[in-house]
C-alpha positions as CSV (number, residue, x, y, z in Angstrom):
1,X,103.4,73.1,123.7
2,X,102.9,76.7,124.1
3,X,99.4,77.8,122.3
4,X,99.3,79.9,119.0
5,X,99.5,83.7,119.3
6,X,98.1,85.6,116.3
7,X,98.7,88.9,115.3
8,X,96.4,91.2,113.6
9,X,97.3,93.1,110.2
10,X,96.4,95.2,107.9
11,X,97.1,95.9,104.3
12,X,99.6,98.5,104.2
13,X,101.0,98.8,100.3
14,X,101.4,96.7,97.6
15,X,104.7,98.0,95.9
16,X,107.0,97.0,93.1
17,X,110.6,96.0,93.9
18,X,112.2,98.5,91.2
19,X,115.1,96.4,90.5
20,X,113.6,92.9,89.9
21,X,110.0,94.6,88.7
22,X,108.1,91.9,91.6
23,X,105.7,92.5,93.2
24,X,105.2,92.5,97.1
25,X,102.7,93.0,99.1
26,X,103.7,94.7,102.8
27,X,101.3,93.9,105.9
28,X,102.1,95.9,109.2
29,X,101.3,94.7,112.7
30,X,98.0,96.9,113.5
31,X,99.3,97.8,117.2
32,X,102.9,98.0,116.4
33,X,105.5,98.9,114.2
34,X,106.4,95.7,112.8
35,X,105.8,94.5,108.8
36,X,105.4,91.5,106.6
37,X,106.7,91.6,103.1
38,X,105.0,88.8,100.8
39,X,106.7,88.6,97.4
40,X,103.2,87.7,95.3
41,X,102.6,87.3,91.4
42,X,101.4,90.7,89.4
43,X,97.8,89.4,89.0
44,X,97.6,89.1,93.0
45,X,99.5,92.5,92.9
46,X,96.8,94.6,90.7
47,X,93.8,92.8,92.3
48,X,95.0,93.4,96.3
49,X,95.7,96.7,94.7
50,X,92.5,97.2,92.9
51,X,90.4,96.9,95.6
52,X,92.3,99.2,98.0
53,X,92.1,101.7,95.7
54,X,88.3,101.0,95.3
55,X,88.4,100.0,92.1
56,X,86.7,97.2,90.5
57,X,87.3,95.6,87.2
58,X,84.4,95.5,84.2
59,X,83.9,91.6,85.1
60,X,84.3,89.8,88.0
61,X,87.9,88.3,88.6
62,X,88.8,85.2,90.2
63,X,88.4,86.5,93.6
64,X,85.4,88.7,93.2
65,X,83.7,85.1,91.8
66,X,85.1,83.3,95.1
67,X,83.4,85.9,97.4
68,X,80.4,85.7,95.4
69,X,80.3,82.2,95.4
70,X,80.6,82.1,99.2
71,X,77.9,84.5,99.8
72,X,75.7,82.3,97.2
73,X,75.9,79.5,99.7
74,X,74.9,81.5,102.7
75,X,78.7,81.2,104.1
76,X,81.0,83.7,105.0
77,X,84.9,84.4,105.5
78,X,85.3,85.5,108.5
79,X,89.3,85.7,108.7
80,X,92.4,84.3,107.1
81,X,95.9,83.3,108.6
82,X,99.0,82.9,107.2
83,X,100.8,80.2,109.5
84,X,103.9,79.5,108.4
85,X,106.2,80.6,106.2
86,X,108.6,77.4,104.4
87,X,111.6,78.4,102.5
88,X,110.5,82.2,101.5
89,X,106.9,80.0,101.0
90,X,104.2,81.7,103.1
91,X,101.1,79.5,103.5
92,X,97.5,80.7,104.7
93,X,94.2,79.2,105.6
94,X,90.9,80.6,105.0
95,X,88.2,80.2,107.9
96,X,84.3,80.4,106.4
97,X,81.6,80.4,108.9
98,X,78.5,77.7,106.8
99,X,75.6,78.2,106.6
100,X,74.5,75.8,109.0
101,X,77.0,77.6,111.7
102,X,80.0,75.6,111.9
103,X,83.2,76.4,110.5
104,X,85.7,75.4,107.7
105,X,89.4,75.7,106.9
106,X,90.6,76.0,103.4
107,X,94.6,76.0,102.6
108,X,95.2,79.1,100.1
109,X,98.1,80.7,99.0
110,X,98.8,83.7,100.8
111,X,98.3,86.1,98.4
112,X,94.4,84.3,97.2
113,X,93.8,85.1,101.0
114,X,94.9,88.7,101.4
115,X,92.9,89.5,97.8
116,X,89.9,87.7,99.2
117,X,90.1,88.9,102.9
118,X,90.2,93.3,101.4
119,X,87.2,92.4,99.5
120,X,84.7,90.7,102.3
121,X,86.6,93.2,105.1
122,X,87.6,89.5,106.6
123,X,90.5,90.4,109.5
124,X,94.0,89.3,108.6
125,X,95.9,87.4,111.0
126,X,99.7,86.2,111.1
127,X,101.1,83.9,113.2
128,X,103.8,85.5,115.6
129,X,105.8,82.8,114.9
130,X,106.0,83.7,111.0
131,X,106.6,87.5,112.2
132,X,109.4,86.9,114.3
133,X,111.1,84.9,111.3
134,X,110.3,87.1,108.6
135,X,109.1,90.3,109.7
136,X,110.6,93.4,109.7
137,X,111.0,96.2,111.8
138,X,112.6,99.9,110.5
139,X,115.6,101.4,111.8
140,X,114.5,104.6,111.3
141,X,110.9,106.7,111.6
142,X,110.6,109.4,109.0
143,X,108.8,111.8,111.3
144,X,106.6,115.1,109.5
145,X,108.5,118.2,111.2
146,X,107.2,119.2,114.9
147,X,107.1,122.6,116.7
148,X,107.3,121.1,119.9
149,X,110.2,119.3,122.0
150,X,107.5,117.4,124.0
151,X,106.3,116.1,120.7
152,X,109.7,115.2,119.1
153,X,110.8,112.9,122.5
154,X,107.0,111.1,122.4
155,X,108.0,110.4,119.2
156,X,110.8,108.8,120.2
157,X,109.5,106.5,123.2
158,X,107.1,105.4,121.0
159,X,109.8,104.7,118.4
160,X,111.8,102.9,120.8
161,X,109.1,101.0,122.8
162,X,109.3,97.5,123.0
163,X,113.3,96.8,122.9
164,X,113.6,99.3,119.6
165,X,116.4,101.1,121.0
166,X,118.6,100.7,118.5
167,X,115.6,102.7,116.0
168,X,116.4,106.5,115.4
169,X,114.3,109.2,113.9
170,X,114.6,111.6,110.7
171,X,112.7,114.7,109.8
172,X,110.7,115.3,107.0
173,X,111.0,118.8,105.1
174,X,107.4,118.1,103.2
175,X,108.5,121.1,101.0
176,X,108.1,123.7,103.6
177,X,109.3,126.6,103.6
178,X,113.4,127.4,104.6
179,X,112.8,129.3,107.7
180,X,109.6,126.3,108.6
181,X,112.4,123.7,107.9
182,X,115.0,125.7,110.0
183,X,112.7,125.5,113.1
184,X,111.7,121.9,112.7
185,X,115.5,121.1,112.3
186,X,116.5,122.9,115.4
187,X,113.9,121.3,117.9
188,X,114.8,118.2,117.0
189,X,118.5,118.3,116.6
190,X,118.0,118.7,120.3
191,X,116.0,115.3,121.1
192,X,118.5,112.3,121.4
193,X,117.1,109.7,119.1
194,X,116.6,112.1,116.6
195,X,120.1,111.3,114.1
196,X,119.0,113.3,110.9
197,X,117.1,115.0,108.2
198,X,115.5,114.2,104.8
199,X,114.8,117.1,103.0
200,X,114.4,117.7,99.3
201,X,111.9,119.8,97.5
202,X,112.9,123.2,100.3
203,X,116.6,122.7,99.3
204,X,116.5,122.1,95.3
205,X,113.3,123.8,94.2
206,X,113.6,127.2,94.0
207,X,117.3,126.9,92.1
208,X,116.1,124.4,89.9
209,X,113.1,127.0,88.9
210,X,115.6,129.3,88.1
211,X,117.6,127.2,85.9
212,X,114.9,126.2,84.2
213,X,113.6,129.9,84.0
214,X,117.1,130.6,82.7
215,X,117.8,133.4,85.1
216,X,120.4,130.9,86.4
217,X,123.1,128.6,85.1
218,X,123.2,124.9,85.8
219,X,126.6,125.7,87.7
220,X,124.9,128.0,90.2
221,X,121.7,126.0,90.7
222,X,124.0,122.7,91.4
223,X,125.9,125.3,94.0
224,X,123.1,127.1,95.4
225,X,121.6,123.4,96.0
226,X,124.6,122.5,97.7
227,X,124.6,125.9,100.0
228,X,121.6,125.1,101.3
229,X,122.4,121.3,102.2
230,X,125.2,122.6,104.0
231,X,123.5,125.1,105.8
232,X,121.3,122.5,107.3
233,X,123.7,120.3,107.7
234,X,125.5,122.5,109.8
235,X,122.4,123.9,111.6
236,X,121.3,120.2,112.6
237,X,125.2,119.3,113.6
238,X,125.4,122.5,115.5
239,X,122.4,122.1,117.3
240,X,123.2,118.7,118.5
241,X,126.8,119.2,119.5
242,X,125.4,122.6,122.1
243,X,123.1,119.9,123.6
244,X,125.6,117.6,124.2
245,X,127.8,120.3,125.8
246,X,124.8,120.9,127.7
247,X,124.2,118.1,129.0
C-alpha cells in the first residue's frame, strides 16, 4: 500500500454560489494551481470569513472558545487534514500536540477544521487522493496585461506545467487606458497560449459617462461600446493571424 501524500493549502476565498445562495469555501494547492471547493453552512462561511478579514466578533464564537479551550489545557493544534471526501462529504481530522507532548487526532467536519486551523495559523493539509477526485484545476489564467513577450510566454509555461496543456491565457484590461490596452493586446496576441481578452471598464466607461452626462443617447453609447469591442477584437484576431503566417 502506497503511503499517504499530503498537500498543503491555503485559504483562498470563501464565496457565495449566486444561484443557490451556498456557501463555499475554495482552498488552492500552495505550490500549484490546483483548488478545493467545500460547500460549507453560512455560520462556517462568516466565521472562516471573519477571521481572514481580521475581524472578530463582540463574544467569542464556537471556534474562538475551541482554540481557547485548547490553549487553556497547554495543547495546541498543530495541523488539520481533510482525508477523504464520501459522497460530496469531506471529512477532516484535527492533530493537537498535549501538553505532556504526545499527540491526538480528533474527527471534525471540514469546515470546524478550516475555521479553527485560520485562527491558531495551524497548516492545512489535503490528502492528494481527495484532490485528484474533487479538485479542480482552471482552463484559463486571467493574466494582468504585460509589456513584454518574454513575460507573456513565462506565463504560459508556467500555466501549462505539469500536463496543463490544454490551459490557455486571457488578458486583463484593469481599466487602463485604450492605447495601454492596445499594447497589452498586441504582445500577447502574439504568444501561442494566449486565446483572448477580458476587458470591460476601457471599452464601456467613457460612453456610458456620456450617457449619463446626457451629451449622448443610449443608442450611441450602446454603439460606441460596440466600436470599441470590435476594434479589439479585430486588433487581437489580426495580431494572431500575422504570427501564424509568420510562423
Amino acid at each position: 500500500m502506497s503511503p499517504v501524500r499530503l498537500i498543503e493549502m491555503v485559504v483562498e476565498s470563501v464565496r457565495v454560489h449566486m444561484l443557490s445562495s451556498q456557501h463555499v469555501v475554495i482552498l488552492k494547492e500552495s505550490d500549484r494551481e490546483r483548488y478545493l471547493p467545500i460547500w460549507i453552512g453560512p455560520s462556517e462561511a462568516n466565521a472562516i470569513a471573519m477571521r481572514l478579514q481580521g475581524l472578530s466578533a463582540e463574544r467569542p464564537l464556537t471556534h474562538d472558545l475551541l482554540v481557547s479551550v485548547v490553549a487553556a489545557l497547554n495543547s495546541s493544534i498543530s495541523r488539520v487534514v481533510v482525508t477523504h471526501v464520501t459522497d460530496g462529504t469531506f471529512h477532516a481530522r484535527l492533530y493537537l500536540e498535549t501538553s505532556d507532548g504526545g499527540e491526538a487526532e480528533i474527527d471534525s467536519r471540514t469546515s470546524d477544521a478550516i475555521a479553527t486551523a485560520v485562527r491558531t495559523g495551524s497548516t492545512i493539509y489535503v490528502d492528494e487522493r481527495v484532490l485528484d477526485e474533487a479538485g479542480v484545476e482552471p482552463d484559463l489564467w486571467k493574466v494582468e496585461g504585460l509589456d513584454r513577450r518574454a513575460d507573456c510566454q513565462a506565463v504560459v509555461r508556467a500555466a501549462r506545467g505539469e500536463g496543463r496543456e490544454r490551459v490557455g491565457c486571457i488578458v486583463l484590461g484593469r481599466g487602463a487606458d485604450e492605447q495601454k490596452v492596445r499594447d497589452w493586446l498586441g504582445v500577447a496576441a502574439g504568444v501561442p497560449g494566449f486565446v483572448g481578452f477580458a476587458v470591460g471598464r476601457t471599452d464601456f466607461w467613457q460612453p456610458l459617462v456620456a450617457w449619463r452626462a446626457g451629451t449622448a443617447t443610449r443608442e450611441q453609447a450602446v454603439a460606441e461600446i460596440a466600436r470599441r469591442y470590435h476594434e479589439f477584437v479585430d486588433l487581437f484576431e489580426g495580431r494572431r493571424l500575422a504570427v501564424v503566417r509568420e510562423g
